[in-house]
Residue frames relative to the residue before (quaternion, step in Angstrom):
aa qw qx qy qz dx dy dz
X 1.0000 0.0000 0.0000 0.0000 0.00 0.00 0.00
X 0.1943 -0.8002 0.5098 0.2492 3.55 -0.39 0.83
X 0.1805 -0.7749 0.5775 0.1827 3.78 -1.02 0.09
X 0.4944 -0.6143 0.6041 0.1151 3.28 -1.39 1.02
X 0.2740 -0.7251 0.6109 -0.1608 3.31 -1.22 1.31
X 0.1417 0.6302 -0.7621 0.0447 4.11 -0.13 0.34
X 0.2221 -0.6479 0.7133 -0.1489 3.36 -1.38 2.00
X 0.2878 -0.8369 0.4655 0.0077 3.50 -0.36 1.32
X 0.4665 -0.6981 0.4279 0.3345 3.78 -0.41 0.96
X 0.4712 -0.7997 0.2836 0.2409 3.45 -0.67 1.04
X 0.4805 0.4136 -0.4560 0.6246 3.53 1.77 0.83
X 0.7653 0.3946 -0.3721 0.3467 3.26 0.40 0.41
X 0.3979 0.5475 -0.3748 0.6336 3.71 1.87 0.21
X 0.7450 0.4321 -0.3196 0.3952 3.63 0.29 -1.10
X 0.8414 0.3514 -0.0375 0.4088 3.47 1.09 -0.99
X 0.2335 0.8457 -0.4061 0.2555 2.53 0.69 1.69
X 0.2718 0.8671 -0.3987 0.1236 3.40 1.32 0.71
X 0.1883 0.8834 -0.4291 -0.0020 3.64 0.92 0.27
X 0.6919 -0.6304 0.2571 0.2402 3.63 -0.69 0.27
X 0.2064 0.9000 -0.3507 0.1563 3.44 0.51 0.32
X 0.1820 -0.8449 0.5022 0.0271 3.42 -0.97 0.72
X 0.2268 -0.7895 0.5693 0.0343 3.72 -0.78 1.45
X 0.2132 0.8224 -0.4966 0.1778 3.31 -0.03 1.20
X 0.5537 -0.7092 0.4313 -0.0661 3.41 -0.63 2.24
X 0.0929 -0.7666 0.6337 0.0457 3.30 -0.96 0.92
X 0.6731 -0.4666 0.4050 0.4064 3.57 -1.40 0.35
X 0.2065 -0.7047 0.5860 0.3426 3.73 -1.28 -0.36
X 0.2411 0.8243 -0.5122 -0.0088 3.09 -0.10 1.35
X 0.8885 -0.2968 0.2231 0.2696 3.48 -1.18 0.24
X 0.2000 -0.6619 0.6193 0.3719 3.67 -0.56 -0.70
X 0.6406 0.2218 -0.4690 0.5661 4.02 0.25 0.57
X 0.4538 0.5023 -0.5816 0.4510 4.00 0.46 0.43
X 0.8286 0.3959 -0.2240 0.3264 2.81 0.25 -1.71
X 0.5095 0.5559 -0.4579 0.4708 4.09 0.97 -0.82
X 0.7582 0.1633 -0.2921 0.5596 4.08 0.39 -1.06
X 0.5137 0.4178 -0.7065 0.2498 3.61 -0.29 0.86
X 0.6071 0.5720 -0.3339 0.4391 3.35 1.59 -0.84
X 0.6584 0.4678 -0.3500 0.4745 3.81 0.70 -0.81
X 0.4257 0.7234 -0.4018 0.3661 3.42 1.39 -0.82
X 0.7679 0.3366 -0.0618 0.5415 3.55 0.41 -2.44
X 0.8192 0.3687 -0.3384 0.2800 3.72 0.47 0.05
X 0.3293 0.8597 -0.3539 0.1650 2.92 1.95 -0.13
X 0.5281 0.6588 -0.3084 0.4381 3.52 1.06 0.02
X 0.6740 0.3983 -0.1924 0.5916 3.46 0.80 -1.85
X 0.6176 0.6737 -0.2864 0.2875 3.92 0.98 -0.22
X 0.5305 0.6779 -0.1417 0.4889 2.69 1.87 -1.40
X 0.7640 0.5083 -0.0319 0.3960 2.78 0.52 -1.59
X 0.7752 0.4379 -0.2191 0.3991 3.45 1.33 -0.26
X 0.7310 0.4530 -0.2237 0.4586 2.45 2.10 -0.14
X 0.5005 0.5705 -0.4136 0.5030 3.04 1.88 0.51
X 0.3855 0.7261 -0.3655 0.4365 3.30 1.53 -0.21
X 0.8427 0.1831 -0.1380 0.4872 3.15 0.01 -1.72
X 0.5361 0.4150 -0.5542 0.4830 4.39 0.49 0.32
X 0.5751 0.4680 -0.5364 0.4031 3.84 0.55 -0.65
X 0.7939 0.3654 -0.2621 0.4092 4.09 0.93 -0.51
X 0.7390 0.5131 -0.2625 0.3489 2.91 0.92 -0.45
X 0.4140 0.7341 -0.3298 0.4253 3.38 1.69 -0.72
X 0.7475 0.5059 -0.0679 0.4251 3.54 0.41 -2.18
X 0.5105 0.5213 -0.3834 0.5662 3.60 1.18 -0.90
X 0.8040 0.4444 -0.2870 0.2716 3.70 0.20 -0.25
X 0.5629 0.5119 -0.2706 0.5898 2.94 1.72 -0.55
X 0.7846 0.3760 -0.2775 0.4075 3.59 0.35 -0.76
X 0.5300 0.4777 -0.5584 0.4231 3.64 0.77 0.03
X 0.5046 0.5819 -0.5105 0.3822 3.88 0.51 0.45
X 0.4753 0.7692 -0.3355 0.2645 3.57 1.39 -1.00
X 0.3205 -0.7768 0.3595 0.4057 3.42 -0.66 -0.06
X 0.4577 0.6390 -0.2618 0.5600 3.09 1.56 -0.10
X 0.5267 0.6432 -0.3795 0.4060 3.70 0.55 -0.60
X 0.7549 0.1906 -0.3018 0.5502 3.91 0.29 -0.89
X 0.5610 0.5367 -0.4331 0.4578 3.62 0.71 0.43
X 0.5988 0.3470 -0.2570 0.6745 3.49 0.80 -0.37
X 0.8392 0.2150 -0.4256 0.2613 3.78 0.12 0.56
X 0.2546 0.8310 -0.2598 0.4208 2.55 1.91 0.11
X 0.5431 0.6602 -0.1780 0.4874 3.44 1.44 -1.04
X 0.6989 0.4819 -0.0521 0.5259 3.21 1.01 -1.44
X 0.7993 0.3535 -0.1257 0.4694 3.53 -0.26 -2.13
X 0.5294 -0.6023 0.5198 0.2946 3.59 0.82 -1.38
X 0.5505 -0.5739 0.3342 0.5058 3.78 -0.18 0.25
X 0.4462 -0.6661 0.4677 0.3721 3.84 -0.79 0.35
X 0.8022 -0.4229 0.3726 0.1971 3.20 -1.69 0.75
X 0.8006 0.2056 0.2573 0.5006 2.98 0.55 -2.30
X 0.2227 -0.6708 0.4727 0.5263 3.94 -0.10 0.24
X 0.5232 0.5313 -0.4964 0.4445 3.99 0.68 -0.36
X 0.5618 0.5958 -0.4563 0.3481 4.12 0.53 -0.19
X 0.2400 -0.8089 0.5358 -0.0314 3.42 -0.55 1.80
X 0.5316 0.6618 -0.4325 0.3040 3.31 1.04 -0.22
X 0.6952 0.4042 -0.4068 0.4334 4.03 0.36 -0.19
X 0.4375 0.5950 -0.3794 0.5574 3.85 1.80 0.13
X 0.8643 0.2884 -0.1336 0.3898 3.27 0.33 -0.95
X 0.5941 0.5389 -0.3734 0.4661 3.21 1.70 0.15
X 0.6099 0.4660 -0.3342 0.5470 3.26 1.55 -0.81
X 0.6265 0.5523 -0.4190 0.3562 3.94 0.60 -0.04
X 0.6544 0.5587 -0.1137 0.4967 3.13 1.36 -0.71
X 0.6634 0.4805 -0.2365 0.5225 3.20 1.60 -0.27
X 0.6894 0.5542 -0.0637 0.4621 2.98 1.74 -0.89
X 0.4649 0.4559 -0.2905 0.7012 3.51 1.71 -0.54
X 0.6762 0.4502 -0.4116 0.4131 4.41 0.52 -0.51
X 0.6954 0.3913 -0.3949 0.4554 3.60 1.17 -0.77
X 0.6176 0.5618 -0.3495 0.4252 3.83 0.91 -0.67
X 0.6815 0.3363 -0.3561 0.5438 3.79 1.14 -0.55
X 0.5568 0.6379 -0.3140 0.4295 4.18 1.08 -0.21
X 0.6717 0.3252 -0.2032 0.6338 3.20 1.55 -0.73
X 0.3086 0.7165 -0.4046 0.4771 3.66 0.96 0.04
X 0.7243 0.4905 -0.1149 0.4708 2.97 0.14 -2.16
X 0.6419 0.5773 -0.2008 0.4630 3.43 0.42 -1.89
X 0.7985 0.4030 -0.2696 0.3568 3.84 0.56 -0.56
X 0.6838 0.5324 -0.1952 0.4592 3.03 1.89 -1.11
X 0.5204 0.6186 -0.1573 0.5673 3.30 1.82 0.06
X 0.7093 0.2778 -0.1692 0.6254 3.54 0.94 -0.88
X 0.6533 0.4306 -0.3636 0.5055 4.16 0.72 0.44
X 0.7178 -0.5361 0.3587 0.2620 3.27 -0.37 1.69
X 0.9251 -0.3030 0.0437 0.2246 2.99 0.11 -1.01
X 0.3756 0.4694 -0.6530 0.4607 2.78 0.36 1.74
X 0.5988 0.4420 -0.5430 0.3890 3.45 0.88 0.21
X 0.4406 0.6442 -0.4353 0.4487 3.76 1.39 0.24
X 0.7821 0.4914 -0.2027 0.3251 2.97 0.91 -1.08
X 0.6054 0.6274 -0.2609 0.4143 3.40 1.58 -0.47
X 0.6837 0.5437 -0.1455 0.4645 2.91 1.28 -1.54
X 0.5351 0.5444 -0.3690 0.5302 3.85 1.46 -0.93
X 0.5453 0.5051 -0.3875 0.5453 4.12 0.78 -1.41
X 0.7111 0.4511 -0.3068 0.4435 3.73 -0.21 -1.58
X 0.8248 0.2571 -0.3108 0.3963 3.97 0.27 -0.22
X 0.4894 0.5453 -0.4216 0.5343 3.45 1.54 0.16
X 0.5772 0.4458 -0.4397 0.5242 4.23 0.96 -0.54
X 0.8882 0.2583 -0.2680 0.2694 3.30 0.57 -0.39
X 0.6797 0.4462 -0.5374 0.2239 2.78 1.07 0.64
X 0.1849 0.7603 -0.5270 0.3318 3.15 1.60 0.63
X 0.8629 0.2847 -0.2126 0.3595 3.11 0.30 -1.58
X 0.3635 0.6568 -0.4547 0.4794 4.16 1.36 0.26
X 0.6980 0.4741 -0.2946 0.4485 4.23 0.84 -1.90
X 0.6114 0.6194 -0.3327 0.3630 3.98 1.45 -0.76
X 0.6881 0.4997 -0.1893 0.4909 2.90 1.29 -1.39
X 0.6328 0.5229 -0.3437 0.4561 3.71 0.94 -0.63
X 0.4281 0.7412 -0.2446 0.4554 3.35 1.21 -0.63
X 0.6795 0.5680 -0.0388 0.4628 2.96 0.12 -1.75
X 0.7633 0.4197 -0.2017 0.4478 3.24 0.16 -1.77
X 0.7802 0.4853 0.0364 0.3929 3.31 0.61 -1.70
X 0.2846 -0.7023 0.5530 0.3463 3.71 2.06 0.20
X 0.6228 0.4537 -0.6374 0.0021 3.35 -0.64 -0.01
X 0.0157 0.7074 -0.5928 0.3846 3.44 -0.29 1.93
X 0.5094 -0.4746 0.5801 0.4228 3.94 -1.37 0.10
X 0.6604 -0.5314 0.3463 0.4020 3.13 -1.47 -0.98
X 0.4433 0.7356 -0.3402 0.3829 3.02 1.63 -0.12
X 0.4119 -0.7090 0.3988 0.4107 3.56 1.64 -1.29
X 0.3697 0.6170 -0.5392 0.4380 3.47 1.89 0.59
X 0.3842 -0.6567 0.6393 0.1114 3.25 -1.37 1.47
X 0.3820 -0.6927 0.4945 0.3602 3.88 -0.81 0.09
X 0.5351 -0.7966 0.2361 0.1526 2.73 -0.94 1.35
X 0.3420 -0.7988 0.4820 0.1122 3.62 -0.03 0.79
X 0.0354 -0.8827 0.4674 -0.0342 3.21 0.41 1.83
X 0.7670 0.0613 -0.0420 0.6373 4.19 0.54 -0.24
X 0.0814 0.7353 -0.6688 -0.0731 3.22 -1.70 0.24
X 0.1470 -0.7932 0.5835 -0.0933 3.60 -0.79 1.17
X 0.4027 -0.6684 0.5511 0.2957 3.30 -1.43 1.07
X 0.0406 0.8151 -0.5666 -0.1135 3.63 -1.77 0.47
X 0.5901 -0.7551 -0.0745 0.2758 3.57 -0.40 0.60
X 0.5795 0.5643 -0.3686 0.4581 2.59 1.25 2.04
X 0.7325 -0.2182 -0.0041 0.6448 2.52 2.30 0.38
X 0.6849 -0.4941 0.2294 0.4839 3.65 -0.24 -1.08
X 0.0765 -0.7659 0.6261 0.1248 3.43 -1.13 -0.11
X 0.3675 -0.6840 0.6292 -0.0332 3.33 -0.73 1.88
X 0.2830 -0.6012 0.7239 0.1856 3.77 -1.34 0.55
X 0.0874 0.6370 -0.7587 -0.1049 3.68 -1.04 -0.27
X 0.0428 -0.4556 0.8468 0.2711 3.64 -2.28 -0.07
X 0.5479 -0.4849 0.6452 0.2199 2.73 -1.97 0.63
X 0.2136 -0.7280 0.6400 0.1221 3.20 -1.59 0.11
X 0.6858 -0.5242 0.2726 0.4250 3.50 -0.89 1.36
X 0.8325 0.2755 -0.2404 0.4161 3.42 -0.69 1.35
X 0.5093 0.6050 -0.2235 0.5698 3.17 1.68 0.23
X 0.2765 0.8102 -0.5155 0.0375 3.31 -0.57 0.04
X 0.6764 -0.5225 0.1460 0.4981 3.92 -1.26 1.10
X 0.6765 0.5389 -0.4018 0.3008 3.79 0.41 -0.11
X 0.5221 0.5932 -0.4744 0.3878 3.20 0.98 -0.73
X 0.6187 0.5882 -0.2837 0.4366 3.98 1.59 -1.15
X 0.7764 0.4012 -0.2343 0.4259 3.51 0.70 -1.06
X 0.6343 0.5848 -0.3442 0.3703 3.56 1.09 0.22
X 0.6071 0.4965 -0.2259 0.5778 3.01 2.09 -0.34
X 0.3159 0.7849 -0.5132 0.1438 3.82 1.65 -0.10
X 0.6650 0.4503 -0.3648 0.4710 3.68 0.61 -0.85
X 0.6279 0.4605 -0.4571 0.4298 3.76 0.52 -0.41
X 0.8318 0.2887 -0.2846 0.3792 3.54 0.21 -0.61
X 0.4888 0.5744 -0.5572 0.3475 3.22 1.12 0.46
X 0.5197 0.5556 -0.3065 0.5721 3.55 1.65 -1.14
X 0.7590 0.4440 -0.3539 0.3186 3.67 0.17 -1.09
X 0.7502 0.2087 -0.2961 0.5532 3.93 1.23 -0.51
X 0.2302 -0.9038 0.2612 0.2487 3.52 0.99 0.31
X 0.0427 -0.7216 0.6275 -0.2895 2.22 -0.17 2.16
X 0.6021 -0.5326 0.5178 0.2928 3.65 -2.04 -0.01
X 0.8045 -0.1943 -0.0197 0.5610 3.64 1.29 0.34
X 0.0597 -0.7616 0.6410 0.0743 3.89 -0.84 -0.25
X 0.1427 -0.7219 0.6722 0.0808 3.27 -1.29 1.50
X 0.2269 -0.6790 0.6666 0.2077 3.46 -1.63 -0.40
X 0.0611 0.7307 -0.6798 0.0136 3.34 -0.99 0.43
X 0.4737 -0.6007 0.6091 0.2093 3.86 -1.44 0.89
X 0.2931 -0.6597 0.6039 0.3378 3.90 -1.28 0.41
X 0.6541 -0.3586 0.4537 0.4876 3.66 -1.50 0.77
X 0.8837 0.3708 -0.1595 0.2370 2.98 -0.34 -1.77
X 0.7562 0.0851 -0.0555 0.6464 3.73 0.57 -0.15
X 0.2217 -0.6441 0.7086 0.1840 4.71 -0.15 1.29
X 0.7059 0.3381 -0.4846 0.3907 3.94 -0.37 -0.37
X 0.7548 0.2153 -0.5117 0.3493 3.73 0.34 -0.03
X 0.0970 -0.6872 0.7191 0.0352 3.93 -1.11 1.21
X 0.4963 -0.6219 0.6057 -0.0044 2.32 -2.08 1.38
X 0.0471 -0.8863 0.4602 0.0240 3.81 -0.29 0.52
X 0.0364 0.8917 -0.4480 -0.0541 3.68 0.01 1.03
X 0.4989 -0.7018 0.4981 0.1023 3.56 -0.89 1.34
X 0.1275 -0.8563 0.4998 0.0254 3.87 0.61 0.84
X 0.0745 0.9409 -0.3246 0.0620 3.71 0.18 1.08
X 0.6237 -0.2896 -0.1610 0.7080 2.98 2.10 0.00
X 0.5515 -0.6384 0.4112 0.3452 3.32 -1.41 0.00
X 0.3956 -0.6772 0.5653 0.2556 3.46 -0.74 0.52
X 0.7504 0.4078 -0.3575 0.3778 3.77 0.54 -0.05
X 0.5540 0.7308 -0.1821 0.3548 3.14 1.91 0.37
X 0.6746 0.0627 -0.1557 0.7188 2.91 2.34 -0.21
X 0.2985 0.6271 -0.5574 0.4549 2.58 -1.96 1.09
X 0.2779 -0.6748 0.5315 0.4300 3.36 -0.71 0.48
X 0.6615 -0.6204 0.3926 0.1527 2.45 -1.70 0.90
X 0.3839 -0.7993 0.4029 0.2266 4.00 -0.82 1.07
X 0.3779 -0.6840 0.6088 0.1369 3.78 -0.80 0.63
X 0.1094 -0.7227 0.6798 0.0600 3.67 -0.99 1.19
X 0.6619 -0.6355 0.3900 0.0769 2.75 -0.88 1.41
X 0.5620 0.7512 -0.1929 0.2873 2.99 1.26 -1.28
X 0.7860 0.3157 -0.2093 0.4887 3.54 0.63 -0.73
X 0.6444 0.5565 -0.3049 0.4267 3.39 1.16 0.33
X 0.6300 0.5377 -0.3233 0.4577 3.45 1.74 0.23
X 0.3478 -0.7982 0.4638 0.1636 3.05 -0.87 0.94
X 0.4345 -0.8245 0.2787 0.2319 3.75 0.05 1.03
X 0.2668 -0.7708 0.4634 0.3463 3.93 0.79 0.75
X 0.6196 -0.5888 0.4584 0.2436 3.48 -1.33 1.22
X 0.3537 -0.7981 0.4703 0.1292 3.65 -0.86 1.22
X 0.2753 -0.8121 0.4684 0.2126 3.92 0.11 1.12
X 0.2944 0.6806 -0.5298 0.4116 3.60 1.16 0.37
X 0.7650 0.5742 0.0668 0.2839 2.57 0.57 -1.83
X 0.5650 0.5127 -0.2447 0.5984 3.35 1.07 -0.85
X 0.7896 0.4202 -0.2397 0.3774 3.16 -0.04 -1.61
X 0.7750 0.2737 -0.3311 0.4635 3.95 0.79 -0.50
């Protein structure tokens, strides 16, 4: 049986210094990990579950309607059986989707609360963008405990994220990455600053536009007075 042999050039055996990177996760559970996840989504959760009672709720009330197994009828088809609930409960269910669609449709089309959704809706994300930059960017201990990224609120120039550090962190490891998370939640810049009272909790602000940038624009007066001659002055 013959065997094969691959005989490496001897600058290339010796020189084998290539780059490489050993990088360690925590050991954590499976109930840690589910409420770290229910933790970071606890928002998109909310929201789904007011979603689906705003539809489901009404889908019950209206399959009493008289109109209701007529309107699913459209859909399901006439019923089998007169006991056959299914064109009742299809038309209720169809009906509780247009009443929560037009919902929506209102909270959208009213100044402001559709400000207000969309401001919330860019503060979840940039929570979840500073995680991902994180991540990307190691900026973690050695253990691999990211800091923990406890609230995020809109302000009126964008957001502001809370973080604590974790042991081995500290506010630079944050402010060397400022240009990444401005790119990473796209935004026009991001600062950080540490509270007096406690350096592990940082504050992180998401600079998204400027408020002194629009608008019409304001004239200073200033260069257009003419200072009135001081007789102090004259006279000495």
């Amino acid at each position: 049986m013959s065997r094969r042999m691959i005989v490496r050039p001897s600058d290339t055996r010796n020189n084998r210094a290539e780059p490489f990177e050993v990088f360690t996760r925590p050991q954590r559970s499976l109930p840690a990990r589910i409420a770290g996840l229910v933790l970071r989504l606890r928002a998109e959760i909310t929201t789904a579950a007011v979603l689906l009672i705003v539809w489901l709720w009404p889908a019950g009330v209206v399959d009493d309607w008289p109109g209701t197994a007529a309107f699913g009828e459209l859909i399901t088809g006439p019923p089998d059986t007169p006991d056959d609930t299914g064109p009742a409960t299809a038309g209720g269910l169809l009906l509780s989707a247009l009443v929560l669609a037009l919902l929506v449709g209102i909270v959208f089309a009213v100044p402001r609360s559709r400000r207000f959704v969309v401001r919330r809706g860019w503060a979840v994300m940039s929570r979840h963008r500073l995680r991902a930059v994180f991540v990307e960017r190691r900026v973690m201990n050695y253990t691999g405990n990211l800091p923990v990224i406890v609230w995020a609120r809109p302000t009126a120039v964008g957001e502001r994220v809370w973080l604590v550090l974790r042991a081995g962190i500290e506010l630079g490891d944050v402010e060397r990455n400022l240009d990444y998370i401005a790119s990473g939640c796209w935004g026009r810049a991001a600062r950080a600053e540490a509270r007096r009272s406690m350096t592990a909790l940082v504050v992180v602000d998401v600079v998204r536009r400027d408020p002194l940038s629009t608008g019409p624009t304001v004239v200073s007066p200033i260069p257009y007075v003419v200072p009135a001659p001081v007789s102090v002055l004259e006279g000495a």
